[in-house]
C-alpha positions as CSV (number, residue, x, y, z in Angstrom):
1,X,3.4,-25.4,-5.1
2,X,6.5,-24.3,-7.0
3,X,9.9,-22.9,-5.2
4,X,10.6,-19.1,-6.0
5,X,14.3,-19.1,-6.3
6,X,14.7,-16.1,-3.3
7,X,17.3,-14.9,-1.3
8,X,17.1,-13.9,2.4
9,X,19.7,-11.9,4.3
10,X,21.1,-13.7,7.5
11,X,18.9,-11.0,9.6
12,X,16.0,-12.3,8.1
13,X,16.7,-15.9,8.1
14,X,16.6,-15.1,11.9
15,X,13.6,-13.5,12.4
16,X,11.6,-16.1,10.1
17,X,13.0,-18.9,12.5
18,X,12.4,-16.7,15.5
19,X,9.0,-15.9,14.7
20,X,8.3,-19.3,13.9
21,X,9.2,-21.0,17.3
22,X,7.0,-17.9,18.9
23,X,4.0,-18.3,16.9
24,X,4.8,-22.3,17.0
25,X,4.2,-22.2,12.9
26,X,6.5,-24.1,10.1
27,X,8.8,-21.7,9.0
28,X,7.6,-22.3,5.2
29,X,4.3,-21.4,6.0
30,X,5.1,-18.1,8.0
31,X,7.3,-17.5,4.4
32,X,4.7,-18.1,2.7
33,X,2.3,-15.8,4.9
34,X,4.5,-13.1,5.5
35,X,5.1,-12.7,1.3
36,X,0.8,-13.0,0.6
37,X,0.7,-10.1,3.4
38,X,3.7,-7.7,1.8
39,X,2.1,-8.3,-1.9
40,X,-1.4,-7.4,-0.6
41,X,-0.3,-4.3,1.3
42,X,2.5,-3.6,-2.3
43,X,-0.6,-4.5,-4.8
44,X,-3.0,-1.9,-2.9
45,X,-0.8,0.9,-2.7
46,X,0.1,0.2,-6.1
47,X,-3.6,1.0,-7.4
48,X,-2.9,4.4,-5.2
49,X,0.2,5.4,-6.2
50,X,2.5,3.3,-8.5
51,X,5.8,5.7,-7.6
52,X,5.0,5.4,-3.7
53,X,5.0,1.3,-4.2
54,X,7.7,1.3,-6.1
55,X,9.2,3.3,-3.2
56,X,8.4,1.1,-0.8
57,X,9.4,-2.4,-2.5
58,X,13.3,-0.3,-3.3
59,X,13.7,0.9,0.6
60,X,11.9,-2.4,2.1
61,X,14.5,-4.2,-0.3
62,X,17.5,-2.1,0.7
63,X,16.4,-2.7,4.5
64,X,16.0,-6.0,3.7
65,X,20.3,-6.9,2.8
């Protein structure tokens, strides 16, 4: 595996570690799992509707800092 050089807000930093203790999974792996689920549910509204993807990717990222 390679590192992907990516931020994460404080928030989020929080919920990862806070999930992780809940679900009793590595942090890195719940990363990992919650990215492949986003790009799924990114890549098949993308083969929909390219504007609504890119839509979502901008408001999730804006939500996101």
């Amino acid at each position: 595996m390679k590192t992907l050089g990516v931020k994460f807000s404080d928030t989020q930093i929080l919920k990862i570690k806070d999930i992780s203790e809940v679900v009793g999974i590595d942090a890195s792996k719940l990363s990992r799992a919650a990215m492949k689920l986003g790009l799924v549910q990114i890549q098949a509204l993308a083969a929909r509707d390219l504007e609504k993807a890119k839509d979502l990717v901008l408001v999730n990222d804006a939500r996101a800092k």
